[in-house]
C-alpha positions in Angstrom: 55.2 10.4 27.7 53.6 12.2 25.0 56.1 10.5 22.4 54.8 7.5 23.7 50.8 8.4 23.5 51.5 10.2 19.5 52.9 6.7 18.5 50.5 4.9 20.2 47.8 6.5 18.3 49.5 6.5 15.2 49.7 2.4 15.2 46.4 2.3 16.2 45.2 4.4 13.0 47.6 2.0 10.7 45.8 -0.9 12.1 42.2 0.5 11.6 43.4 1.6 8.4 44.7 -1.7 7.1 41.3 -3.8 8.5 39.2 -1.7 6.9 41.1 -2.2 3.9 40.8 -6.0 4.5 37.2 -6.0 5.2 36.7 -3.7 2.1 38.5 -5.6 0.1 36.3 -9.1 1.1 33.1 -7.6 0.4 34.0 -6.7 -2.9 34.7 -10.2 -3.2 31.7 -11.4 -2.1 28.6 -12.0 -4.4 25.9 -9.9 -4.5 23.1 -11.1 -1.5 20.1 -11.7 -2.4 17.0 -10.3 -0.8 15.6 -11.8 2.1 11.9 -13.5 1.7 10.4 -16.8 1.4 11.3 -16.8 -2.3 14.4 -15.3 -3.5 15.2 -13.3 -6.3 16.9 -16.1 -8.1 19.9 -13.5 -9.9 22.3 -11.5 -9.0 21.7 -8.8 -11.6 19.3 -6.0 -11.3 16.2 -6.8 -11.1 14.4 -7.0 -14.4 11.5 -9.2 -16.2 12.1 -9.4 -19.6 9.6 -12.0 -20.6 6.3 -12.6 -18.8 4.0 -15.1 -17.2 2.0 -16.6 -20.2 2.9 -14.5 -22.6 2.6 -16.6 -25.9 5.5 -17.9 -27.4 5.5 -19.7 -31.1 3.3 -22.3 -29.8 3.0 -22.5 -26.2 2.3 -19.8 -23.1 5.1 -19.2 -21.4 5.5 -21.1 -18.1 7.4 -19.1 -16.0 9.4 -15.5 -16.7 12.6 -14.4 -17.9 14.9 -12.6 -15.5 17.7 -10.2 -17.5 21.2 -10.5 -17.2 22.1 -7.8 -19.2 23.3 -10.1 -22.0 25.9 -11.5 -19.5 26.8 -14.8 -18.8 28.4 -16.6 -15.6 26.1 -14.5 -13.3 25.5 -16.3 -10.4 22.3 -17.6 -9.6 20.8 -18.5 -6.3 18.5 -21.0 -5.0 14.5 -19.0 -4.0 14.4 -20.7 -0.9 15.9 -23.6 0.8 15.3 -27.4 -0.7 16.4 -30.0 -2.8 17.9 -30.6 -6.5 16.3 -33.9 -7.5 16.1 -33.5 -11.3 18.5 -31.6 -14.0 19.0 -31.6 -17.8 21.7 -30.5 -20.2 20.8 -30.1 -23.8 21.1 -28.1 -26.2 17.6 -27.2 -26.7 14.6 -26.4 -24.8 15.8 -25.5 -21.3 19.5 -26.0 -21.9 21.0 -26.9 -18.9 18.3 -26.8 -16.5 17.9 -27.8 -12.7 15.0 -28.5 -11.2 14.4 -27.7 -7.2 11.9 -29.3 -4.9 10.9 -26.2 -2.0 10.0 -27.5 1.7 6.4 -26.5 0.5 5.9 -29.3 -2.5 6.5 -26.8 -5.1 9.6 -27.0 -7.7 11.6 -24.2 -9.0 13.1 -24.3 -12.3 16.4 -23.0 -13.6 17.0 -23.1 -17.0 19.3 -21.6 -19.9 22.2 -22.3 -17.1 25.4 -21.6 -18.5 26.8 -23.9 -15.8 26.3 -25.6 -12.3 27.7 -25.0 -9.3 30.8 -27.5 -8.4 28.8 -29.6 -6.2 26.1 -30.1 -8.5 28.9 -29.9 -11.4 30.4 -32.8 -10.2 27.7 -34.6 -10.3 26.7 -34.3 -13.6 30.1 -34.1 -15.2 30.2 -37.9 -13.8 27.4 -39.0 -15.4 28.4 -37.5 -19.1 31.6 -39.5 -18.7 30.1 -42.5 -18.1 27.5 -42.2 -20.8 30.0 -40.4 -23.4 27.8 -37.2 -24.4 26.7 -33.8 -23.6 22.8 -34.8 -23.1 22.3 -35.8 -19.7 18.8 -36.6 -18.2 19.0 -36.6 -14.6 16.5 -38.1 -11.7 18.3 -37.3 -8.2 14.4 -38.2 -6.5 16.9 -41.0 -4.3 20.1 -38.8 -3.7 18.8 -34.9 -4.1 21.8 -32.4 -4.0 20.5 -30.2 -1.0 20.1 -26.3 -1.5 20.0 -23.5 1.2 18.2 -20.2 0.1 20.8 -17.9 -1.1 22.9 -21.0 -2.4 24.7 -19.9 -5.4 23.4 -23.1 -7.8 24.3 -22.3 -11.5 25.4 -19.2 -13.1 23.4 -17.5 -16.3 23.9 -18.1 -19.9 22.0 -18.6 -23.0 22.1 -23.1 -23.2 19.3 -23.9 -25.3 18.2 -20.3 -26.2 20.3 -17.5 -28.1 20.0 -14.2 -25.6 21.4 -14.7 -22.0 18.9 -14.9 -19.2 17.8 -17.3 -16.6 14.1 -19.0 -17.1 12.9 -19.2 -13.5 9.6 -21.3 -13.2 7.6 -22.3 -10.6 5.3 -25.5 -10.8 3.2 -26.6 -8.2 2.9 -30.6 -6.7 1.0 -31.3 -9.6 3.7 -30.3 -11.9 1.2 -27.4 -13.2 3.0 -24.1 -13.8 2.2 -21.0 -11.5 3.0 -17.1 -11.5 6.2 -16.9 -9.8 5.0 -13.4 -9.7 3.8 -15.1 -6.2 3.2 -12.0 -3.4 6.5 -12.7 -1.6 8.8 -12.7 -4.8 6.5 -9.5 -5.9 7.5 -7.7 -2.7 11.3 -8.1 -2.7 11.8 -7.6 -6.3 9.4 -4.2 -6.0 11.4 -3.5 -2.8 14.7 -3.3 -5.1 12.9 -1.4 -7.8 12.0 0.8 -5.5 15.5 1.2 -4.4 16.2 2.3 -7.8 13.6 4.4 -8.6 11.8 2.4 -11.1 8.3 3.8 -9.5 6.2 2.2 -12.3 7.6 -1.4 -12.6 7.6 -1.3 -8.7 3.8 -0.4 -8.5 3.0 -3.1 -11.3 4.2 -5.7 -9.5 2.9 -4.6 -5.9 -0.6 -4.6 -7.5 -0.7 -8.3 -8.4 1.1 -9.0 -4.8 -1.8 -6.9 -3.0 -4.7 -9.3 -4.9 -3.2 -12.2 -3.2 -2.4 -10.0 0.4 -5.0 -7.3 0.6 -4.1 -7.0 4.3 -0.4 -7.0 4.3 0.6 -4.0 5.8 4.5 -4.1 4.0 3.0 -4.3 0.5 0.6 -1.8 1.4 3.8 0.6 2.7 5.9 0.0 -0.5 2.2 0.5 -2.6 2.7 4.0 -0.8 6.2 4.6 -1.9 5.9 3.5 -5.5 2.7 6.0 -5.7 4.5 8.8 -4.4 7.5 8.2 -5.9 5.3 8.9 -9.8 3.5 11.7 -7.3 0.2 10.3 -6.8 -0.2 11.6 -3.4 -3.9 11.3 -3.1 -3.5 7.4 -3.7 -0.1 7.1 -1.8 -1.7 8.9 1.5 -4.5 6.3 1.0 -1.7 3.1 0.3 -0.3 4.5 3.9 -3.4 4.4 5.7 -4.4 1.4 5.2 -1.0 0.4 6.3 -1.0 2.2 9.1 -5.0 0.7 9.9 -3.1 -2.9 9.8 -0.2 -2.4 11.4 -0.6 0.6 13.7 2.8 0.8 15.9 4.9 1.0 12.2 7.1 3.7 13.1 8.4 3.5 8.8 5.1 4.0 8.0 4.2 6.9 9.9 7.0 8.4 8.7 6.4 8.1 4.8 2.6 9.0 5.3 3.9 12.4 7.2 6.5 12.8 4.6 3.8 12.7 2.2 1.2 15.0 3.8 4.2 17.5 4.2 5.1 17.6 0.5 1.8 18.2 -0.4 1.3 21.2 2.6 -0.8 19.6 5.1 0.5 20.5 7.6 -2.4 20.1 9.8 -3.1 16.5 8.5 0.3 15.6 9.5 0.4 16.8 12.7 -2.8 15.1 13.6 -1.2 11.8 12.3 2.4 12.2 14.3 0.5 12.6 17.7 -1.9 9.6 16.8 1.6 7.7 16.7 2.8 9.1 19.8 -0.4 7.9 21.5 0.7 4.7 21.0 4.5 5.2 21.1 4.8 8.2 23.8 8.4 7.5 23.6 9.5 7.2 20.3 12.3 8.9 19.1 11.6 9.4 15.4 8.5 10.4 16.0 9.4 12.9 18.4 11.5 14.1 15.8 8.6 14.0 13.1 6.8 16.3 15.6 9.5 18.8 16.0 10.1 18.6 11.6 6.1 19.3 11.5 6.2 22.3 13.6 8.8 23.7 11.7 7.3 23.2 8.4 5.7 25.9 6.4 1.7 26.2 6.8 0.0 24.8 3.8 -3.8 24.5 3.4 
């Protein structure tokens, strides 16, 4: 019998084993996932601007804003949010090969400096340039637009029409006037990544242009917080947490960086007095009972 039960276990630890291994082995396969929100970041590379909204080129502004790829190319590129390709270029200057994407709101989203497209949209234009005979393909889809799904890998990053790899990510309202794709929803999950990886000062940048258009969003308030602390401006991230906390009062995350905060600084008091107005309204919370047994604990400050 106990023969029985030590190879029994045995096979069932080779079979963990071996699906783990499988399910290791297909995330690694898997592109990167972009961040949730109601516009994506459009490339899966780490998140970095490398050329402005409206910074002057040679003899225009710039109408949108460079994402790096680390002077790669081929790295995927996703679609901000779900919609519809209904135009695309391919030249060899200007945008390169470029698609534009109408959004669910009205807006389009450029692409451009595209090192190629994804098969479905591939196909299409690879059509086209056979039946014309060249390269340079001016494309209106308006009557047959190549549906897109936020997320959607649409084109991968190169350098088409420009000599340093990046993708040109643009966004131009019904008008076909260009905006700050710098919009607050973009701001918030590109500074949530940089806040991932510690790039306090970039992350603080961009939540300050996303708080002018949200002064009241309690999420851009809470990441305002962390970037703050995170260059140890404790005065101002304690006030980025309050005004969090005054919006969105049952934020169990937010409770918990604000005590975190008063902690480091050795207010012990002030932290205290902040867990229990939590508990108030979550009695039976278990991180914040927790945060009320860490503030006992902690050292007295002033």
């Amino acid at each position: 019998m106990r023969r029985r039960l030590v190879l029994f276990f045995l096979c069932l630890i080779a079979c963990t084993a071996a699906a783990t291994a499988t399910a290791w082995a297909r995330h690694r396969r898997r592109p990167a996932a972009p961040p949730t929100g109601a516009l994506l970041y459009p490339l899966a590379a780490a998140p970095t601007i490398s050329g402005n909204f409206g910074q002057y080129r040679s003899d225009h502004p710039h109408g949108g804003v460079d994402l790096w790829s680390f002077l790669q190319i081929g790295t995927p590129v996703f679609a901000a949010a779900d919609g519809e390709i209904d135009y695309l270029k391919c030249s060899s200057t200007g945008y390169g090969r470029s698609l534009y994407e109408k959004l669910a709101d009205g807006r389009t989203a450029v692409y451009g400096h595209l090192s190629g497209f994804a098969p479905k949209i591939d196909e299409v234009v690879r059509r086209e340039q056979r039946r014309r005979g060249e390269y340079h393909v001016r494309l209106d889809l308006a009557r047959r637009p190549i549906g897109v799904k936020r997320g959607e890998v649409i084109g991968y990053a190169g350098d088409a029409g420009t000599d340093v790899p990046h993708l040109h990510f643009e966004i131009r309202d019904r008008r076909g006037l260009a905006l700050n794709p710098d919009d607050a929803e973009l701001a918030l999950n590109l500074a949530g990544l940089l806040i991932e990886r510690q790039q306090w000062a970039e992350a603080l940048q961009l939540l300050q242009g996303a708080l002018t258009q949200m002064p009241d969003n309690p999420e851009i308030l809470n990441n305002l917080g962390l970037a703050r602390a995170g260059l140890g401006q404790r005065e101002q991230a304690e006030a980025a947490y309050r005004a969090a906390l005054a919006r969105d009062p049952r934020s169990v995350k937010i409770y918990n960086n604000l005590v975190k905060t008063l902690l480091e600084a050795g207010r012990r008091d002030a932290a205290r007095d902040v867990v229990e107005q939590g508990l108030r309204l979550l009695p039976a919370d278990p991180l914040l009972r927790s945060l009320r047994q860490a503030v006992a604990t902690a050292p007295a400050g002033r």
